[in-house]
N, C-alpha and C positions, 0 to 999 in steps of 0.2 A: 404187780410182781413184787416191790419194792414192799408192800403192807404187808402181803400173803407173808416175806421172810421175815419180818420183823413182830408178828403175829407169832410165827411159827417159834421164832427164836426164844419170846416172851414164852410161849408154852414149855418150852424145853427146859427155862428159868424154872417157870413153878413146877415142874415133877422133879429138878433139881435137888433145890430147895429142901421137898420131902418133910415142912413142916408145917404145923396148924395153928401159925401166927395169922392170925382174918387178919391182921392189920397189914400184913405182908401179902396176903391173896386179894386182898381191897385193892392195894394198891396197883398190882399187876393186870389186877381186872379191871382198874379205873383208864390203866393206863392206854387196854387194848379199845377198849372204849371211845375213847380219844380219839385216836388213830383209823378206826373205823366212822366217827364223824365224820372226823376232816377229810377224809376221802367219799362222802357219801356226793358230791357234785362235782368230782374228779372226771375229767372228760380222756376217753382215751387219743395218745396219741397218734391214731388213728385216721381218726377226725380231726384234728384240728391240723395238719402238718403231709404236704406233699411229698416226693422223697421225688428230688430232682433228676430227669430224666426219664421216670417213669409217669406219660402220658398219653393223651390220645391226641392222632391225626387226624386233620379233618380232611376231607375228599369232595368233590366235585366232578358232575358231568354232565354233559347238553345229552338229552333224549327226548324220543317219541314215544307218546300211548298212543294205541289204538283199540279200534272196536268200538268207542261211545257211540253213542245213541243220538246223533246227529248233536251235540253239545261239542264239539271240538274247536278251534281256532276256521276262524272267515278265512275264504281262497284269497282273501288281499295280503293278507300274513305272506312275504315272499320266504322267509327264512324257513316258517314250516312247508312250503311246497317246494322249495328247496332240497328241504332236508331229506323231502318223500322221496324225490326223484332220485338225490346221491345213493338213496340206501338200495332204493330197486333197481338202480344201476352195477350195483356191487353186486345184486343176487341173477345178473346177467340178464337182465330187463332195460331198454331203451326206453324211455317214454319221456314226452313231451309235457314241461311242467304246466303247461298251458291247457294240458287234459285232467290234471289233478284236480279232484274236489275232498276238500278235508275236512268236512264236517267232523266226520269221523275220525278227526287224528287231532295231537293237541300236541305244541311243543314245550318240555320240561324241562327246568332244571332240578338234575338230582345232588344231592348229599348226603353224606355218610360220614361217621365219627370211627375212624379204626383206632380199635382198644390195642392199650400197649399189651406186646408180649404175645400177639395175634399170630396163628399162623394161618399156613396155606392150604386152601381146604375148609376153613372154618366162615362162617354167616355172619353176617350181623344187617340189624333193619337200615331202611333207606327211606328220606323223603324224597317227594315229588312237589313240585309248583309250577303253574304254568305261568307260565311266561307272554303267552297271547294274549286273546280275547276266547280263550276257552271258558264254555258255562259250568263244565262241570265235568270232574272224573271219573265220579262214578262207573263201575264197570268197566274200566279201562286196563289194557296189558300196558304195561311198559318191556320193549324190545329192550334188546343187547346195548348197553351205556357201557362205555369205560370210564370208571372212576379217577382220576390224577389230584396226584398231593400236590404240594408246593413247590417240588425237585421235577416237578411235568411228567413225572414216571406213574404209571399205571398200577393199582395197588388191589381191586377189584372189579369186577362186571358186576353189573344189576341187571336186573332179569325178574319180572312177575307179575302176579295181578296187587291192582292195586286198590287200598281200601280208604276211603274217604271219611269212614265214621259223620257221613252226616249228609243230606242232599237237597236236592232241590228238582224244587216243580212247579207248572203254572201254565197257563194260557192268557190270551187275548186279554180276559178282564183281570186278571192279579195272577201274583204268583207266591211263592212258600218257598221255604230257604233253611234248614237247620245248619250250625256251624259254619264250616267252609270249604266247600263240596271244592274249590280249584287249589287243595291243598291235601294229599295224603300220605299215606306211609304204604313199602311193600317189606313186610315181614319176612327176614330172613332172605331178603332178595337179593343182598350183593354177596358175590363168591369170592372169597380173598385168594387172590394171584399172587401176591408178592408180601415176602413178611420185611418188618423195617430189623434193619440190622442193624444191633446194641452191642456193650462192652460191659452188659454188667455181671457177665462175673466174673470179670478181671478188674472191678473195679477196688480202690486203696481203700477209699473211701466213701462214707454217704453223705449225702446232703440234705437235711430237712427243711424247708418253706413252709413258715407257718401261715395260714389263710390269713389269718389278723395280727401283722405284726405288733410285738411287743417285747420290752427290754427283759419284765419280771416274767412273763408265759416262755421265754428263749430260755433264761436260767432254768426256770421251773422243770422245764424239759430236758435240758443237760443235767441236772441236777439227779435227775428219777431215773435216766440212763445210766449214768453213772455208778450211782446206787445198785441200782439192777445186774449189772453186770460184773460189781465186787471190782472195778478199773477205773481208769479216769479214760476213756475213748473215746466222751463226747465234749466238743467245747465252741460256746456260745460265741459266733465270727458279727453277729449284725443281732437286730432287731426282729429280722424273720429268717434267719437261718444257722442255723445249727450244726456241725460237722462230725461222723462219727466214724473213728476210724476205724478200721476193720483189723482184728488181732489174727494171730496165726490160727487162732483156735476157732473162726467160723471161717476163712479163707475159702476155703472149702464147700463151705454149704451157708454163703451167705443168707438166705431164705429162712433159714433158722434164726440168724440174727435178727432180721426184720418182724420176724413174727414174732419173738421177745420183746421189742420195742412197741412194736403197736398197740399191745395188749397193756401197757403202760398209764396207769392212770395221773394225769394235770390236771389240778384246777388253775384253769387259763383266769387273766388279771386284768379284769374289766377296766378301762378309762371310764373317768365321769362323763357322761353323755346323757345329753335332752336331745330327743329326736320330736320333731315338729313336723307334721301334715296338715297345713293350712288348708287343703282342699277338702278331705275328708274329715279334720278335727279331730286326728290322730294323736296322742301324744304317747310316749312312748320314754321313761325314764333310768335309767341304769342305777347301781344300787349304789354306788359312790356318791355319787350326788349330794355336796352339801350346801346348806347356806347360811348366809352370814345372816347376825342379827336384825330385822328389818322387819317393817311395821307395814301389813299389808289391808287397802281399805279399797275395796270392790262393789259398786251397782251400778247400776242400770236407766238410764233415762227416756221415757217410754210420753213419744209426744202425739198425741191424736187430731185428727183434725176432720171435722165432718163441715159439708155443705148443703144446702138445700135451698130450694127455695118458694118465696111466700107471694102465695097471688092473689091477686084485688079485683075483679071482677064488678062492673059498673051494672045497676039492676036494671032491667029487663027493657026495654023504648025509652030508653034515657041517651043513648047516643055517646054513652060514655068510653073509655076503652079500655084496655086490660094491663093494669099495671104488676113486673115481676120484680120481687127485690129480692138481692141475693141474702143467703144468713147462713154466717159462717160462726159454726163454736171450736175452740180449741182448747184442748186440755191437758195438761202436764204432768206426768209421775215420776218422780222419781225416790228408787229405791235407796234407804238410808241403814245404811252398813257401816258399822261402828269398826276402828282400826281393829285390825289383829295383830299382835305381836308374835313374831315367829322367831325363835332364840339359835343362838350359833349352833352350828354343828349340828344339827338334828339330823334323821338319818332320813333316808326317803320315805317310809315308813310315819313315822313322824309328822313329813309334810305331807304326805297325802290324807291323812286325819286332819290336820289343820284346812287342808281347803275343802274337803270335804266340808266342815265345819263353817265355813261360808256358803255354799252351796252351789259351789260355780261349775259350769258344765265348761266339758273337753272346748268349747271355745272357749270361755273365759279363760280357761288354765293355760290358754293360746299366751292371751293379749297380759296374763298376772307373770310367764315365766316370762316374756320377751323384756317387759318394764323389771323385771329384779336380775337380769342380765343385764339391763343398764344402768341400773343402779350400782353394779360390781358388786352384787351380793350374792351371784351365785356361783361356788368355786367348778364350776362344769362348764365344755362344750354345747353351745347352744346349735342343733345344727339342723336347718328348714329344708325338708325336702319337697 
């Protein structure tokens, strides 16, 4: 938003203008140039920044599927023949949970994410997992579940069939298994009963939470609001949040403010960070990254060792006997790598040609940044996940 007027403004300069100095239209055009750089890895604010208050609730509820194909939870399961009995007791059915067999039945717990801003009336998907010694859902309904948030109030029903995306088979001698047949989803199966009641649009003010707190991405973003909106309504309280006050002029139709905002392009302010995956040999380097002058010298010691052994065999009615002797060779390589000198400041850039240039693989580059971390030659976060 902030480029588009500043873009716009420079246009309106040069039809101003109205003359055919190139050194004067160079410059205007050098300058829109620029501006359209520096914004070409601008992230909108969008993305990077929650706006507090607007989120989703999560939900939970104990249910039954039925219908499988003899894969459901063992009659020792008491909770699920329980469960059978209380529900067919409700639909005015007595029965002895001692007659129940449930193969057939499996007991789940369901969950569901309700989207803010949700009403009544409206779907959203729901998983399933059982909870038993169920094999498998496949093919399975799930009955009437009531949904409860965190406040124990009831927010939707679930209700459907349910899909596994994946199954399982077999007999006596083996059996066949794709994904995880005792885990699915029913699409559009819960019904929202109750909507969550908010204050926002009576609210003063907004709050932004950035996902990755930071002191220069918090400015940068008060900064381009600011801008945008030709006021000063936004101003930096923390590290990850952001405050923006609401004017007389969108009171009204907040919605419009936010949608100005969002569309707002950051380039967010990377820390220097080496991210380390010792297991897979991951490495992973941010573009801040620098290091101090330091002389880096890398190889390999490669030790062999073979055994065998030599046998002596006495000839033929000699009475002799079989002598074995062991023979052992061992051999030693090792790789000779001459120092490399890596100069201050270089950029990441820089150091990836340089080790390159030794030829050390994602491990190496494990055990070369760990040593120039302890050396205090690398000005970054070393950090091993």
């Amino acid at each position: 938003m902030a480029t588009n007027f500043i873009i716009a403004l420079m246009k309106k300069i040069y039809r101003f203008l109205m003359v055919e100095n190139m050194i004067v239209r160079f410059g205007i055009t050098s300058a829109i140039l620029i501006i359209l750089a520096a914004n070409v890895h601008a992230a909108r604010i969008k993305d990077i920044v929650d706006i507090k208050g607007v989120r989703q609730n999560h939900l939970v509820g104990y249910g039954l599927i039925v219908g499988l194909d003899g894969t459901g939870d063992d009659s020792d399961l008491e909770f699920t023949v329980q469960s059978m009995a209380s529900m067919l007791e409700k639909m005015g059915m007595t029965v002895d949970p001692e007659d129940i067999d449930v193969d057939n039945v499996a007991a789940v717990i369901v969950t569901a994410d309700l989207p803010p801003f949700a009403k009544e009336g409206g779907r959203v998907d729901v998983m399933v997992s059982s909870i038993g010694d169920a094999e498998n859902l496949q093919g399975g309904t799930l009955l009437f579940t009531p949904l409860r948030a965190a406040d124990g109030q009831v927010y939707a029903v679930a209700q459907g069939p349910v899909s596994t995306g994946g199954f399982s088979a077999g007999g006596s001698g083996g059996s066949v298994k794709k994904n995880f047949p005792t885990v699915g989803r029913v699409v559009n199966g819960a019904l929202i009963e109750k909507e969550v009641v908010t204050d926002f649009a009576q609210k003063k003010s907004l709050f932004l939470t950035l996902h990755n707190p930071d002191f220069t991405t918090a400015s940068r973003v008060s900064e381009a609001i600011n801008t945008a909106l030709y006021d000063h309504l936004a101003q930096t309280l923390d590290a990850g949040t952001i405050e923006v006050k609401i004017s007389d002029r969108y009171s009204a139709n907040i919605v419009e403010l936010i949608t100005i905002i969002e569309k707002l392009g950051v380039t967010p302010d990377l820390s220097a960070k080496v991210v380390i995956n010792e297991r897979t040999g991951t490495v992973v380097m941010g573009e801040n990254v620098r290091i101090s002058t330091v002389a880096i010298a890398h190889g390999n010691l490669s030790i062999q060792i073979k055994e065998s052994q030599d046998v002596s065999q006495p000839l033929p009615f000699s009475q002799g006997e079989t002598v074995t002797t062991p023979d052992t060779e061992i051999s030693v390589t090792e790789e000779k790598n001459n120092l490399f000198l890596v100069k201050s400041g270089i950029s990441i850039s820089d150091l990836v040609r340089a080790l390159n240039a030794l030829g050390v693989s994602p491990r190496d580059l494990i055990s070369i940044f760990q040593a120039i971390k302890a050396a205090g030659a690398m000005q970054a976060t070393l950090e091993i996940i």
